[in-house]
MARKOL-843980 format. One record per residue (C-alpha): x, y, z; residue in one letter. Coordinates in nm, 3 decimals. Example, Ala and Ser with C-alpha at 12.3 -4.5 7.8 and 13.67 -1.06 7.14 Angstrom:
BEGIN
<<1.230,-0.450,0.780>,'A'>
<<1.367,-0.106,0.714>,'S'>
***
This chain:
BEGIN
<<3.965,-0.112,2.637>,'X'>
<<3.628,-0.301,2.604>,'X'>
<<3.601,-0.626,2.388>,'X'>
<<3.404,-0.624,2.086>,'X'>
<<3.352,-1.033,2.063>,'X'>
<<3.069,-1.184,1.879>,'X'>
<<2.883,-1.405,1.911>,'X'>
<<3.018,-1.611,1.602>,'X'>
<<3.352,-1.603,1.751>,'X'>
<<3.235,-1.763,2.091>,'X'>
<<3.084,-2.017,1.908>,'X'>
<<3.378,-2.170,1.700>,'X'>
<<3.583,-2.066,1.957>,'X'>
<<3.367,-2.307,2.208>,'X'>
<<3.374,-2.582,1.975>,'X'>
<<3.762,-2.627,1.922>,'X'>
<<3.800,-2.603,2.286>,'X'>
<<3.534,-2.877,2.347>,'X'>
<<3.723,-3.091,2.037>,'X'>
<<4.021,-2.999,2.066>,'X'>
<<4.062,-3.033,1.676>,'X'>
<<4.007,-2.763,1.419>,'X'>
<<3.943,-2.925,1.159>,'X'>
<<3.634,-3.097,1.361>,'X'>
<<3.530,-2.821,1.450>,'X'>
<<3.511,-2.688,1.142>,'X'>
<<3.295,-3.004,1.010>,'X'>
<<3.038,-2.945,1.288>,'X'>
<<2.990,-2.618,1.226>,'X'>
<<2.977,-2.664,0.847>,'X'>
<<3.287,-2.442,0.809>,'X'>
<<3.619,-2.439,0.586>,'X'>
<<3.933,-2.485,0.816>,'X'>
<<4.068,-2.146,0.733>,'X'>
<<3.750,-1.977,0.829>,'X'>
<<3.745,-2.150,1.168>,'X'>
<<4.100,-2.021,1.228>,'X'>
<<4.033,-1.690,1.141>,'X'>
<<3.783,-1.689,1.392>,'X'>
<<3.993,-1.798,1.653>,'X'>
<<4.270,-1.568,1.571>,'X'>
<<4.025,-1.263,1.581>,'X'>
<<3.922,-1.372,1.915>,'X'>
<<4.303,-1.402,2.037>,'X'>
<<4.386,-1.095,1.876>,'X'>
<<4.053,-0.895,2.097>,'X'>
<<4.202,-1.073,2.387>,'X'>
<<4.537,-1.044,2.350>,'X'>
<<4.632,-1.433,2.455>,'X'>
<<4.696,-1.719,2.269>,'X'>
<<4.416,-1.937,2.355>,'X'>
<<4.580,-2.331,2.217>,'X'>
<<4.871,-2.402,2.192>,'X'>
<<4.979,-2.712,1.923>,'X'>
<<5.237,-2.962,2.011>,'X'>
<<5.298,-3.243,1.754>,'X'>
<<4.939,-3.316,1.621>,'X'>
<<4.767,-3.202,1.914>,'X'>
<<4.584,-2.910,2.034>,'X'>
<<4.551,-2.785,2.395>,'X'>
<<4.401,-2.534,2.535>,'X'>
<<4.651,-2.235,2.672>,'X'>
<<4.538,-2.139,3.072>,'X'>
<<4.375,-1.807,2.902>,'X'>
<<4.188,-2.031,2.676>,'X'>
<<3.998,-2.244,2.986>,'X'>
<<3.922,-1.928,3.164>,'X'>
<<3.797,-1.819,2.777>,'X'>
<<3.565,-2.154,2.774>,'X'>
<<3.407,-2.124,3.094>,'X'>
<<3.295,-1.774,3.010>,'X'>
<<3.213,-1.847,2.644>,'X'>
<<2.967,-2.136,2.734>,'X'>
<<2.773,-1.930,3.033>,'X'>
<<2.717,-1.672,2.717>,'X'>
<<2.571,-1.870,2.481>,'X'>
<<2.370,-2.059,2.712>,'X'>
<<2.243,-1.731,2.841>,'X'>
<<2.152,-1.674,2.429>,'X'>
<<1.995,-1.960,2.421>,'X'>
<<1.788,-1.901,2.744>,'X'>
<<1.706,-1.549,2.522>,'X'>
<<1.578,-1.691,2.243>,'X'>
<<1.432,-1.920,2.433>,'X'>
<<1.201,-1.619,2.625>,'X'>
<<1.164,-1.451,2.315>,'X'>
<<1.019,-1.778,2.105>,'X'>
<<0.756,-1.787,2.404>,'X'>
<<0.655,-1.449,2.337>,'X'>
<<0.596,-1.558,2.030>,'X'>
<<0.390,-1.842,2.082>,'X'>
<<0.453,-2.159,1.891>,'X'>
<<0.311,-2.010,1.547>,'X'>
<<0.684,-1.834,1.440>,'X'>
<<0.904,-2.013,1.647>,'X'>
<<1.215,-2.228,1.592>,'X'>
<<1.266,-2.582,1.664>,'X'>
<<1.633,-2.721,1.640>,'X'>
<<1.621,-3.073,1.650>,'X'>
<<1.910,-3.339,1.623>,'X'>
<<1.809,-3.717,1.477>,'X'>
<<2.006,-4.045,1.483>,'X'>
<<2.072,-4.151,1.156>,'X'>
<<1.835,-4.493,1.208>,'X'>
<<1.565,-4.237,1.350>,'X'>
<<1.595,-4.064,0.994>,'X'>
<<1.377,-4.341,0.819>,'X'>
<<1.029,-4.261,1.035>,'X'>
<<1.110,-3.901,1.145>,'X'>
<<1.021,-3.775,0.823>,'X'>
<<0.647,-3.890,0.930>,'X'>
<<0.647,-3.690,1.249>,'X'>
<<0.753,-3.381,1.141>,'X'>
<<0.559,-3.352,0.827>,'X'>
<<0.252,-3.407,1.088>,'X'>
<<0.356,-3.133,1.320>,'X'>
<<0.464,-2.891,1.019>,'X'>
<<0.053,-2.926,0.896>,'X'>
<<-0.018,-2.879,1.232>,'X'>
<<0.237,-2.605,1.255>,'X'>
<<0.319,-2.455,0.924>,'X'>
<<0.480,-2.175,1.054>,'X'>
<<0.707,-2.318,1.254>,'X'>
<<1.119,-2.254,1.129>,'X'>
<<1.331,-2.621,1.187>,'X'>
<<1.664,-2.681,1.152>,'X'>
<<1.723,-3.063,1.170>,'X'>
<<2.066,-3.220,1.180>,'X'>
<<2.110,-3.629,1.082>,'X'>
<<2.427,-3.788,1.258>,'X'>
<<2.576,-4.093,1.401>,'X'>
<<2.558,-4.131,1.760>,'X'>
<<2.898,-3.975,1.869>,'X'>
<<2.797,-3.646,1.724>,'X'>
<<2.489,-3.628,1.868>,'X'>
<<2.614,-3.662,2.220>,'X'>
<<2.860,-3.429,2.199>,'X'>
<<2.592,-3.175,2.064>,'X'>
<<2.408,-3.274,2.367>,'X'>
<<2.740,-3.197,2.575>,'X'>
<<2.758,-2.862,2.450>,'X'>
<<2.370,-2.795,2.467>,'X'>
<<2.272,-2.699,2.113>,'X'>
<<1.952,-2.884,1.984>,'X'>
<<1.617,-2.786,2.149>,'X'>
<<1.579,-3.179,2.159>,'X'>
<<1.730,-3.522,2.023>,'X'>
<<1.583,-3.849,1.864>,'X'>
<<1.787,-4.125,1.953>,'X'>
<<1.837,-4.442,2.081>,'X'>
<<1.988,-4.567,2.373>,'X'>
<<2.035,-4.204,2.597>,'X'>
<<2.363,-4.129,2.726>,'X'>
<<2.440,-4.234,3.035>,'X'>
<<2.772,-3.939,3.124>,'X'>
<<2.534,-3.681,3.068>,'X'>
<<2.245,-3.560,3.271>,'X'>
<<1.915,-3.566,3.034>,'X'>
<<1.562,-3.626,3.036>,'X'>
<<1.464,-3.883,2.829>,'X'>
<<1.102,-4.023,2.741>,'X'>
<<1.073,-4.293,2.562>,'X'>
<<0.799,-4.339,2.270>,'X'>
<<0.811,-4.622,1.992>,'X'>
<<0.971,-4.921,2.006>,'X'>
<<1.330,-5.034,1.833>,'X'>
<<1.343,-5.410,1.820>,'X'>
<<1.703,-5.474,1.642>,'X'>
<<1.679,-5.802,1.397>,'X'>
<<1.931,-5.984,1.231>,'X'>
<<1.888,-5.973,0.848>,'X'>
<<2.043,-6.195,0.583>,'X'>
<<1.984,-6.184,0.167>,'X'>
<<1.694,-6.435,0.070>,'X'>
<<1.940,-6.671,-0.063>,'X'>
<<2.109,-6.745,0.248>,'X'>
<<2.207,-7.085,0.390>,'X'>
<<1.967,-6.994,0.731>,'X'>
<<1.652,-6.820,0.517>,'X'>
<<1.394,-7.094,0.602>,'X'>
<<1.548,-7.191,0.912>,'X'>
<<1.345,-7.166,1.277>,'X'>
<<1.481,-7.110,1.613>,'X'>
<<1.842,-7.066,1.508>,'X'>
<<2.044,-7.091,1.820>,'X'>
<<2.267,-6.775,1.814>,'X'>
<<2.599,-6.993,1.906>,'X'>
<<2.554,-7.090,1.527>,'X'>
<<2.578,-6.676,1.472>,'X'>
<<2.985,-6.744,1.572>,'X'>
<<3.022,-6.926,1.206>,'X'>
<<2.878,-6.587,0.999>,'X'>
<<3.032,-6.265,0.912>,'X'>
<<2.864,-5.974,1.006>,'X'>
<<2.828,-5.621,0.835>,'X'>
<<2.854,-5.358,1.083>,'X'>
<<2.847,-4.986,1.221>,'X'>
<<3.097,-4.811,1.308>,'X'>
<<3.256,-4.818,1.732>,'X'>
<<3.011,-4.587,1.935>,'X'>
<<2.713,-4.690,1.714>,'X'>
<<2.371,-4.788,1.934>,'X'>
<<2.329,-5.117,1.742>,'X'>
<<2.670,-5.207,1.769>,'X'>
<<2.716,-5.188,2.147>,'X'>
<<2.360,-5.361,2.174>,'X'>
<<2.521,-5.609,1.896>,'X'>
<<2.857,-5.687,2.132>,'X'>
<<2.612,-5.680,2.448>,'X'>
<<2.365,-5.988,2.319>,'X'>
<<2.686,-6.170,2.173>,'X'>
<<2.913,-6.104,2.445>,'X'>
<<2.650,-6.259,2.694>,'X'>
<<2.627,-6.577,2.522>,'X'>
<<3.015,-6.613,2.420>,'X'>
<<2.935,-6.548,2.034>,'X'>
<<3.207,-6.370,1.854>,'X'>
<<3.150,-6.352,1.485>,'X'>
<<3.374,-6.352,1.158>,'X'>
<<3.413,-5.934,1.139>,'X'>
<<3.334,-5.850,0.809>,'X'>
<<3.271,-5.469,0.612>,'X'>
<<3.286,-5.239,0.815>,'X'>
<<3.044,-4.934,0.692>,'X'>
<<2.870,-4.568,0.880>,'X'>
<<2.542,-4.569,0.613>,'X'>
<<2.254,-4.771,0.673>,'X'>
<<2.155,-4.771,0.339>,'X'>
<<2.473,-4.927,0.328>,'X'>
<<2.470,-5.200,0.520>,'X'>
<<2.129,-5.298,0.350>,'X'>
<<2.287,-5.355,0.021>,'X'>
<<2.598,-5.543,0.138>,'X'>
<<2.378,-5.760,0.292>,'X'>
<<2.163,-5.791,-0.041>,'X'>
<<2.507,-5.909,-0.192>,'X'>
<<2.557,-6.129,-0.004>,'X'>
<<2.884,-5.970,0.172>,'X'>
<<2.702,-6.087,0.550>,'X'>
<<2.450,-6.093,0.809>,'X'>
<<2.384,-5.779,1.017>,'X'>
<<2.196,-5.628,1.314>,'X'>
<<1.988,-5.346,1.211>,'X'>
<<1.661,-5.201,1.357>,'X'>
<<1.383,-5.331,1.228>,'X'>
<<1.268,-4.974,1.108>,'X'>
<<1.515,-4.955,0.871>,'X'>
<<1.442,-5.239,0.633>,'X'>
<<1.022,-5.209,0.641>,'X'>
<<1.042,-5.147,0.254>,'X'>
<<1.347,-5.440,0.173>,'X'>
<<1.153,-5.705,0.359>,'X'>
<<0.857,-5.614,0.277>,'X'>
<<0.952,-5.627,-0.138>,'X'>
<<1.170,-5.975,-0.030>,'X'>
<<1.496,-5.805,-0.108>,'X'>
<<1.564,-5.870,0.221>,'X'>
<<1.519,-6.123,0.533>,'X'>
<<1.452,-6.103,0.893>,'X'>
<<1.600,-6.457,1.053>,'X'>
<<1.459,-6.638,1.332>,'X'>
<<1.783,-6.640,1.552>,'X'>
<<1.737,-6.722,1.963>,'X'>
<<1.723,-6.411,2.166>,'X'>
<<1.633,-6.202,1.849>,'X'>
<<1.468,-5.941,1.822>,'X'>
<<1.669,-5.705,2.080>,'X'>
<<1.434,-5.480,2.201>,'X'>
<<1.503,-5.145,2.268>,'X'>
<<1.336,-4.806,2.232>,'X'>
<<1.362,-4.468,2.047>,'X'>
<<1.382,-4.168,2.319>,'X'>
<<1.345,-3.780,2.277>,'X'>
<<1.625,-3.655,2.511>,'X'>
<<1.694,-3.301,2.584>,'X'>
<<1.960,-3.183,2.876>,'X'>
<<1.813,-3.191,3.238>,'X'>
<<1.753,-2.806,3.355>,'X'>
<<1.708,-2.693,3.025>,'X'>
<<1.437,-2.435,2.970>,'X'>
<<1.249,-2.581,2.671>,'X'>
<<1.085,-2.252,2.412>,'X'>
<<0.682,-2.325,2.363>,'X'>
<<0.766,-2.452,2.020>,'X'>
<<1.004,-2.756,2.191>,'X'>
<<0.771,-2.858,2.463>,'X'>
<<0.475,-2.844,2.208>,'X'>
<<0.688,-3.127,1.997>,'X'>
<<0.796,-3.308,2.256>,'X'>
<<0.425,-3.358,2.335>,'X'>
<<0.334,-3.419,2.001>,'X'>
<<0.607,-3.693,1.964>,'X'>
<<0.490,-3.800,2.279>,'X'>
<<0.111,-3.808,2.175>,'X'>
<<0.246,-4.021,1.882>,'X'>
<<0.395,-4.317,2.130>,'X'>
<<0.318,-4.648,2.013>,'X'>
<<0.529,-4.877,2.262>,'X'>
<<0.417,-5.232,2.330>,'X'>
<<0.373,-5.303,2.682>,'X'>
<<0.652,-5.545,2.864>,'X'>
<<0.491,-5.887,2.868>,'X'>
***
């Protein structure tokens, strides 16, 4: 009896097995719960397995459910690799870009693609903004044409080019005890509290790395996911904290904000357009990947 699976199915089906967690699932795919079940019980009911199995709070794949995933993911790569031939047919006027930005990258990416969308008004894009862990994992599974992010990640094979600079500052509300200070060794950073990303955030890890180094472990403070965020607890005067330097231009600038001279400070890193290695880009990708590319401004190492 042949199988009448769709597409759709694969797809939700693909992302619980890769989470293991329906209700993730369903928030990636911008789904209700119920309607990612359904899904999966269509697809079991076609097959005629159970394809997880749930013990306690956790859910496993069944042995018919990792022969399912190894099958479902060829598929939809070979749809991607599809639509990939039939945006080149199409040239770049018409096609579809599906990009995936780091939340910090949100504050200048605006810039870039308004540029390329007068260059190339025709052009359909579906752009996702997410933390760090979600981008990877869409990485994992192959989804975005390409990715704006910091720091690329090292378990997975990509190609990454690297085109502005990130420098990460410390910033403190004008009234602080440290505002006119110079060269502020960053041992005296051990007596602050800090505002701070989430675990698995860039400027976290890059955070821990430059006060791990130097035996500096800080008074934890709020811990908050929004950028926007952070900025205003630090306004209040609730801490310090390490942001990129991009996303405070218009708080420093109007003196709502402060960069301080600490030692070692600014970190700097770099903002990189990553896409999996082996992946067959569409004419509409590789023509913004050169345009971001065109747009580099990194400084060169001194």
């Amino acid at each position: 009896m042949p199988l009448h699976i769709t597409m759709r199915q694969l797809q939700v089906f693909e992302s619980v097995a890769r989470l293991l967690s329906f209700t993730r699932a369903a928030e990636e795919l911008h789904l209700t719960q119920p309607a990612v079940s359904m899904q999966v019980k269509q697809l079991e009911s076609m097959v005629d397995f159970s394809l997880f199995e749930q013990l306690g709070k956790r859910v496993y794949l069944t042995e018919a459910g990792r022969v399912m995933v190894q099958h479902s993911r060829r598929m939809m790569a070979q749809l991607v690799e599809i639509e990939n031939d039939i945006n080149c047919l199409r040239g770049i006027e018409g096609g579809q870009l599906k990009l995936c930005i780091a939340s910090t990258v949100n504050y200048f990416a605006t810039r870039l693609l308004s540029e390329f969308c007068e260059r190339y008004q025709s052009v359909d894009i579906s752009l996702d903004v997410i933390n760090r862990k979600k981008l990877i994992r869409r990485l994992e599974a192959n989804e975005p044409d390409l990715v704006l992010m910091g720091q690329p990640p090292e378990e997975l094979d990509v190609e990454a080019c690297a085109f502005m600079d990130n420098p990460l500052i410390i910033i403190a509300a004008p009234g602080h005890l440290l505002a006119q200070e110079k060269n502020i060794p960053i041992a005296r950073m051990a007596e602050e509290t800090f505002v701070m990303r989430e675990p698995g955030s860039g400027t976290r890890t890059a955070m821990k790395r430059i006060f791990d180094e130097h035996g500096v472990i800080p008074n934890p403070g709020v811990q908050l996911s929004s950028n926007e965020t952070i900025k205003q607890s630090v306004e209040a005067g609730l801490g310090l904290a390490v942001v990129s330097s991009h996303t405070v231009d218009l708080e420093l600038g109007a003196g709502r904000l402060i960069a301080l001279n600490v030692e070692y400070f600014p970190i700097m890193r770099k903002w990189y357009v990553v896409y999996r290695r082996g992946k067959r880009l569409s004419t509409t990708a590789k023509a913004f990947l050169d345009f971001v590319l065109s747009r580099a401004e990194i400084k060169p190492a001194d």
